[in-house]
C-alpha positions in Angstrom: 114.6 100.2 64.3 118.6 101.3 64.0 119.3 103.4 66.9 122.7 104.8 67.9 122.9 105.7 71.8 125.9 108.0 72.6 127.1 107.4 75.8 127.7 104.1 77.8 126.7 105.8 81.1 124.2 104.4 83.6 120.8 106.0 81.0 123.0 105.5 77.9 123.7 101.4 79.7 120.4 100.7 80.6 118.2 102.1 77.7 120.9 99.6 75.6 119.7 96.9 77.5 115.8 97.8 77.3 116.1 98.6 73.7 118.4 95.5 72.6 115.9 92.8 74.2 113.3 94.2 71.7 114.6 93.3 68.4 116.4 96.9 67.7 119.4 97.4 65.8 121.7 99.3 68.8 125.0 100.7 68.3 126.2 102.5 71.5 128.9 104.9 71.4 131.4 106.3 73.8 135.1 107.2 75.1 135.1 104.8 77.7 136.7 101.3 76.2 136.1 99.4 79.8 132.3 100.1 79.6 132.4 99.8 76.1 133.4 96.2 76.5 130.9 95.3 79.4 128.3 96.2 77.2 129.2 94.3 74.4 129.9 91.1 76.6 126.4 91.5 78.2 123.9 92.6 75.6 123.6 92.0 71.3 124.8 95.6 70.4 127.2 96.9 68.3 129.8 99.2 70.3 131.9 102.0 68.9 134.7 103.5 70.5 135.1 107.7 69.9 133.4 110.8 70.6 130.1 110.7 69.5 129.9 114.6 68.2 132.9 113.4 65.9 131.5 113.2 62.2 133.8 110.3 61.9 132.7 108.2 64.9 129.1 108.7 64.0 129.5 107.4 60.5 131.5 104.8 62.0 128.3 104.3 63.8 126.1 103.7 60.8 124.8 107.2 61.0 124.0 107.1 57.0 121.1 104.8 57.6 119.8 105.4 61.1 116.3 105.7 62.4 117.1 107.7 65.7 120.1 109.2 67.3 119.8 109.4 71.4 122.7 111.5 72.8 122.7 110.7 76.8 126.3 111.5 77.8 127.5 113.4 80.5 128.6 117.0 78.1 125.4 118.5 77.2 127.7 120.3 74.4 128.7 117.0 72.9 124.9 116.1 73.3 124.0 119.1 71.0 126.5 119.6 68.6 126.2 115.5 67.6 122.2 116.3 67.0 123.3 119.3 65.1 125.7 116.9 63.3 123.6 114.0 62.7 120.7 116.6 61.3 123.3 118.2 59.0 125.2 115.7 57.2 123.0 112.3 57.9 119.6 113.8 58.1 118.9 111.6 60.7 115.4 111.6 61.3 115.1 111.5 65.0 117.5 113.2 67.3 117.1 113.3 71.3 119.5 114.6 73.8 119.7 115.0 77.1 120.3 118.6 78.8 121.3 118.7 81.8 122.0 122.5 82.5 118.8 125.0 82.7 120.4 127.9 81.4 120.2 126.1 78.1 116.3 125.2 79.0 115.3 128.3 79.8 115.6 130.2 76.7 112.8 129.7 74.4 113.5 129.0 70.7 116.8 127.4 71.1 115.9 123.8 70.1 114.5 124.0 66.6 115.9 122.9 63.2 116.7 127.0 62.4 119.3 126.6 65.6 120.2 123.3 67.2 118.1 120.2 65.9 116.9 118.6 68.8 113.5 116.7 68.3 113.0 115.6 72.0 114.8 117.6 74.9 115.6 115.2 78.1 116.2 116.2 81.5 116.8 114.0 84.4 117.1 116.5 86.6 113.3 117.7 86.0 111.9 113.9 85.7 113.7 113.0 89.3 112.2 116.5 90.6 108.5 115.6 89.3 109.1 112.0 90.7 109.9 113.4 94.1 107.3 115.6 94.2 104.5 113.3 93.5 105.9 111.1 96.3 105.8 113.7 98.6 101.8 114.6 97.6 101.0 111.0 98.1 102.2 109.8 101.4 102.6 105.9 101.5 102.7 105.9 97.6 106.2 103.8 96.5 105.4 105.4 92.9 103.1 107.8 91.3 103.0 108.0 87.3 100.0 110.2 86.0 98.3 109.5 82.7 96.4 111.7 80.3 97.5 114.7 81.3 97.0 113.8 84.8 93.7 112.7 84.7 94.4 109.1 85.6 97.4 108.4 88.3 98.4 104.4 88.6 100.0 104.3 92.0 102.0 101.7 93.9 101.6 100.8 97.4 102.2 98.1 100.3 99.5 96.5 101.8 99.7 96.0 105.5 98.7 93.5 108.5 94.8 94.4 109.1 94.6 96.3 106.2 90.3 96.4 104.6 91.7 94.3 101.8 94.2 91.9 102.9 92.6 88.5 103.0 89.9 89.6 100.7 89.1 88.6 96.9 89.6 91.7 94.4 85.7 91.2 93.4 84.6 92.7 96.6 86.7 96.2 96.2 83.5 97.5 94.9 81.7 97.0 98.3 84.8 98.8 100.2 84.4 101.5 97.8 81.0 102.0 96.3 81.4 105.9 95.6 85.0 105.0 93.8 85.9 103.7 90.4 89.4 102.0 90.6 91.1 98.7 89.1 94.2 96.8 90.3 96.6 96.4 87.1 99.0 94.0 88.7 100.4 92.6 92.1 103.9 91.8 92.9 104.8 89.4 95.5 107.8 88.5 96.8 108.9 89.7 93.8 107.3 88.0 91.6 104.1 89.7 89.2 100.9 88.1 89.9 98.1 89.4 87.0 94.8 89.8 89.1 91.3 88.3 88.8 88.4 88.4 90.9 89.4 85.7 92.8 93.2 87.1 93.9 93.6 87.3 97.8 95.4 90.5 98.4 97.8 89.1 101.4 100.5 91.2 103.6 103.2 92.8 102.2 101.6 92.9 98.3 103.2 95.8 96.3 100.1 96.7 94.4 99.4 98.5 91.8 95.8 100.1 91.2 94.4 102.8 88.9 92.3 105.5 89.1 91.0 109.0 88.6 93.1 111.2 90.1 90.5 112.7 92.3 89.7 109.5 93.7 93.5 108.2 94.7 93.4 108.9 98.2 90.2 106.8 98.4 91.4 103.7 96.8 95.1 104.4 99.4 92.5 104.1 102.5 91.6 100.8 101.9 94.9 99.3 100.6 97.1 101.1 104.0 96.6 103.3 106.7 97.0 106.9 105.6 99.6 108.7 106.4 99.3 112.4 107.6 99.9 115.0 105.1 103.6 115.8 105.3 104.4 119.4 106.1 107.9 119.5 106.9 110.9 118.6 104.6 114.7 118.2 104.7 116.4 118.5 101.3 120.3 116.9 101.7 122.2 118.3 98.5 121.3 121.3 96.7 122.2 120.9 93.4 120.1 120.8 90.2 117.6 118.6 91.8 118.0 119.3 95.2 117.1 123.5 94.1 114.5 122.2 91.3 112.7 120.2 94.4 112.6 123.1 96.9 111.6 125.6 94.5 108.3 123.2 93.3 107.5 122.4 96.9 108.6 125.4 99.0 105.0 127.2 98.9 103.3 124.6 100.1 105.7 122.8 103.0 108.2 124.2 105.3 111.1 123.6 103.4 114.8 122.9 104.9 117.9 122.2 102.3 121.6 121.2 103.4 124.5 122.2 101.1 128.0 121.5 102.3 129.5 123.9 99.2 129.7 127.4 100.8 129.1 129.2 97.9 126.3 126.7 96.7 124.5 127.6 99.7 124.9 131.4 99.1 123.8 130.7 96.1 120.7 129.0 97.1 119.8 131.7 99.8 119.7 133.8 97.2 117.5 132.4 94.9 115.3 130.6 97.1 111.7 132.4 98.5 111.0 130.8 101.2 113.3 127.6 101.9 115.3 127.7 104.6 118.9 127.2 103.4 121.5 125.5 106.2 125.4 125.6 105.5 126.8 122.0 106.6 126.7 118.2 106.3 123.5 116.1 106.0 125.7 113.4 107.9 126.6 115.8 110.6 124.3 114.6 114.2 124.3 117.5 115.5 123.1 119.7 112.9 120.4 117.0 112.3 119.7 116.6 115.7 119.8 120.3 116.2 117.4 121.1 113.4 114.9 119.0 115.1 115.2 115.8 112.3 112.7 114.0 114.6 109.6 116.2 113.6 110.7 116.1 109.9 108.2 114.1 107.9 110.4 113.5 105.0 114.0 113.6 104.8 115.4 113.2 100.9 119.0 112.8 100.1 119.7 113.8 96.6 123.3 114.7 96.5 125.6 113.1 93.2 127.0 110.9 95.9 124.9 107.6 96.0 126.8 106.6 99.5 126.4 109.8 101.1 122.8 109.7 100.4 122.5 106.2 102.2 124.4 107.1 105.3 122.7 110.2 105.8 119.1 108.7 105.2 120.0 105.9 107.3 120.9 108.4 110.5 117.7 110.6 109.5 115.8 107.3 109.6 117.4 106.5 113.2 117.3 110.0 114.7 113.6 110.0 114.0 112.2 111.1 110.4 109.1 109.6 109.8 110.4 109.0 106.0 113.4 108.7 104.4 114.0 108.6 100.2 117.3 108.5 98.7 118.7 108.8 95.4 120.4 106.2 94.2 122.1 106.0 90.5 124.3 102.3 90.8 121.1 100.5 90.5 122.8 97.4 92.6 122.0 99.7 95.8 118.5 100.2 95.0 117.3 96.9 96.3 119.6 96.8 99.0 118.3 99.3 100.8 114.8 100.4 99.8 112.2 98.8 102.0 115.1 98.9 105.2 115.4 101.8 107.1 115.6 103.5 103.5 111.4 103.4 102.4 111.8 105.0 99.0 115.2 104.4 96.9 115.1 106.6 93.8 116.8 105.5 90.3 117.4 108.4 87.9 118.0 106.4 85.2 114.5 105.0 85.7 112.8 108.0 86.1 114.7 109.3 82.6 114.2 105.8 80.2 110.7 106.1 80.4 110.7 109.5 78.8 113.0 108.0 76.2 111.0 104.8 75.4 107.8 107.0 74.8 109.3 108.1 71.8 110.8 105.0 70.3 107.5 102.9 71.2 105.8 102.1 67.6 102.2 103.3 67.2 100.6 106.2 68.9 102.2 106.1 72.4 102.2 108.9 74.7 103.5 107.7 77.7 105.9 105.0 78.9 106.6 104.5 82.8 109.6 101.8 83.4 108.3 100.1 86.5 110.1 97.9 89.5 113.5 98.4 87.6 112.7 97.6 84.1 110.5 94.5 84.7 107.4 95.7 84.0 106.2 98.9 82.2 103.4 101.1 82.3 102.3 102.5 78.5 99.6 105.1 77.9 98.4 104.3 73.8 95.9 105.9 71.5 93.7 104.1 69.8 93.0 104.4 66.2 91.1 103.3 63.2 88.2 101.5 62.9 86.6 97.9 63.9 88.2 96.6 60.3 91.8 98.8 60.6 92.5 98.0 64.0 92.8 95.0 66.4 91.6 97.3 69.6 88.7 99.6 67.8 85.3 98.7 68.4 85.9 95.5 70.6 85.3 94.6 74.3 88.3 94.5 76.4 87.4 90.6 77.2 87.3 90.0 73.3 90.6 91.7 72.7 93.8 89.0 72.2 95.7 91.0 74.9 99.5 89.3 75.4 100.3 87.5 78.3 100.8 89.5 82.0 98.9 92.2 79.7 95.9 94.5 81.6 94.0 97.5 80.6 93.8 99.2 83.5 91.6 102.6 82.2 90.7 104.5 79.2 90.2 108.2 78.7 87.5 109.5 76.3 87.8 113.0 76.1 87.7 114.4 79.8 85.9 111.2 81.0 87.8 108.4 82.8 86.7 104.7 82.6 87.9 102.1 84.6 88.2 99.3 82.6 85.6 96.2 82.8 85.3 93.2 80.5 82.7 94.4 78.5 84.0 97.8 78.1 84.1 99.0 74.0 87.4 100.9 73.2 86.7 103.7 70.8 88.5 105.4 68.4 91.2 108.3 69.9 90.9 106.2 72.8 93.8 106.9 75.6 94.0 103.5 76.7 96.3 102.6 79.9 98.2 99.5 79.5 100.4 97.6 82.6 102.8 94.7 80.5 104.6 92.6 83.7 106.3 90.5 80.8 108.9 93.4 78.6 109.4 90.5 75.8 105.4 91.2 74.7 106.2 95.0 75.0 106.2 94.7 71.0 103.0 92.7 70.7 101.5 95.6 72.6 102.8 98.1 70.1 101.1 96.1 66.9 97.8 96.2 68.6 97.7 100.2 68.8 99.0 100.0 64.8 96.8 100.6 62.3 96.8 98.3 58.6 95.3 99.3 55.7 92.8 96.3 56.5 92.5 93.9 59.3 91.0 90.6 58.8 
């Protein structure tokens, strides 16, 4: 596929990277010559130096004969107008952009081919704020991705010393749990991705990840770690977009604290806020911490454009006495610095944002991608179609299925009923099937199993 990524930016660097290790035809595009040249000296892409709403540049590109045009930089107007020019005078036939602001969200009818030509609208600001939020519903959860319109969630957690499973084989899950359906789709250990079988000892310290029926997460969580009590009270550092977004989705169900140092931010804030408390100050500052009471907060989350400021003040949260700390981290050389320290939950936007972007350039009926533990591993939600001679999934048993290597099938969804996946279990046409791939490089063997040929011997 010939895709041309404007902007060199963290999103704009990394989807390169994903996207360039899959046999695509990238061109990346920006203003920045220094990054520009990074790129090009790390990955196989072709680089192009100019602004990417410039009819010139995007030619320059190899607009003429492009697949997909992704417009991730900073200037949402840049972002627009080259969709609008790539739809006018290339016909490209894919255009996705990233908008950052909501006033340009918020009005309905804005994004169509009549007005501006934007097939997919991105916004990281809304995927971090979802992110968080599901963190903050599952307590002891390191990630949260839902499937299938939420019916299925695959969640990530860390066993513990004396846990009901550590030191057990995976076969007896069923006798912890007899009233639960659930499957472990992979286990990482030290690091390094372990593909489970009955016999797999789940030892101390396991990131694991298991799926399940939504209703029956909290189950499955018991067994793996003790459960945390439901959080009620949150501290917000940073009220911009996400910072607002987040208490505005979680603020009628917890007691709800934001820090803004910006004056008129905070006004702001007060303003448009129901029932969060809004405080006018530093997140860093000890004494307003210690003065609103940070050692009865249950989670404290930094999500201020400052990646240091976020670390500092979680780090003094996390010392002063907040059960939880998560920070938001964009250089993604921080992120396993610090999470698993006094920091438990570091949060990449650019991680939470390429997912939503792979979904779409994913071949064959994908509706979901997750990237997982930093781009090693990912998490893809396919439909199945065809029939037992179209398709190399349709009418087979999972165990008779020529999966890829570090490949599992965690669930399926047949209408409104979830199965857990077993050996035996038949996939059937418009199948949602939920895949976990630990190895990216069979990310496209994945893909030609959901595709359909005219015949399949």
């Amino acid at each position: 596929m010939k895709i041309i990524i404007l902007g060199a930016g963290q999103v704009g660097g990394n989807l390169a990277a994903e996207l360039a290790s899959e046999a695509n035809d990238i061109t990346v595009v920006d203003t920045d010559g220094i990054r520009l040249r990074e790129l090009g000296d790390r990955l196989d892409i072709r680089t192009v130096f100019g602004r990417g709403s410039f009819p010139t540049v995007l030619r320059q590109a190899g607009a003429d004969d492009a697949d997909m045009l992704i417009a991730v930089t900073s200037s949402d107007e840049t972002n627009m107008i080259a969709c609008q020019v790539a739809y006018t005078l290339f016909r490209t036939p894919t255009k996705i952009a990233r908008i950052r602001e909501s006033a340009y969200l918020t009005r309905g009818g804005l994004f169509h081919n009549d007005a501006v030509p934007i097939d997919v609208l991105i916004s990281p600001e809304q995927a971090v704020t979802t992110y968080i939020k599901r963190l903050i519903e599952h307590p002891g959860a390191l990630q949260v991705l839902d499937f299938a319109d939420g019916k299925v969630q695959l969640v990530a957690v860390r066993a513990y010393y004396g846990g009901p499973l550590v030191g057990q084989e995976l076969r007896f899950l069923k006798q912890h749990m007899p009233g639960v359906e659930t499957r472990v789709a992979a286990i990482f250990r030290r690091d390094r991705p372990i593909i489970p079988k009955g016999d797999t000892v789940i030892e101390a310290d396991d990131e694991v990840f298991f799926v399940a029926a939504t209703a029956d997460i909290r189950s499955v969580m018991s067994e793996l770690r003790k459960l945390e009590r439901t959080s009620k009270r949150i501290l917000i550092a940073g009220g911009g977009n996400i910072g607002e977004r987040l208490a505005e989705a979680i603020e009628t169900r917890y007691q709800v604290k934001i820090i803004e140092k910006n004056k008129a931010r905070a006004d702001h804030l007060a303003q448009n806020l129901d029932r969060t408390v809004v405080l006018h100050g530093s997140a860093s500052d000890r004494e307003l911490l210690v003065e609103e009471n940070i050692g009865e907060v249950d989670i404290f989350c930094a999500v201020t454009n400052d990646d240091e400021a976020n670390i500092m003040s979680s780090m003094l949260a996390k010392r002063l006495g907040a059960r939880k700390v998560m920070a938001l981290i964009n250089n993604p050389a921080y992120v396993d610095l610090v999470q698993g320290g006094q920091i438990d939950i570091a949060i990449s936007p650019s991680q939470a944002t390429i997912g939503t972007l792979l979904t779409h350039v994913r071949r064959g009926d994908i509706v979901n991608v997750y990237s997982l533990r930093r781009g090693a591993a990912e998490a893809i939600e396919a439909i199945a179609h065809g029939d037992p001679r179209s398709s190399k999934v349709v009418g087979r048993a999972i165990r008779d299925i020529d999966l890829p290597p570090g490949t599992t099938i965690g669930a399926i969804v047949r209408e409104d009923k979830v199965l857990i996946a077993h050996d035996s279990t038949v996939i059937e046409s418009d199948d949602h099937v939920i895949l976990f791939v630990v190895d990216k490089k069979h990310i496209r063997d994945v893909e030609r199993l959901f595709q359909v040929g005219l015949t399949f011997f």
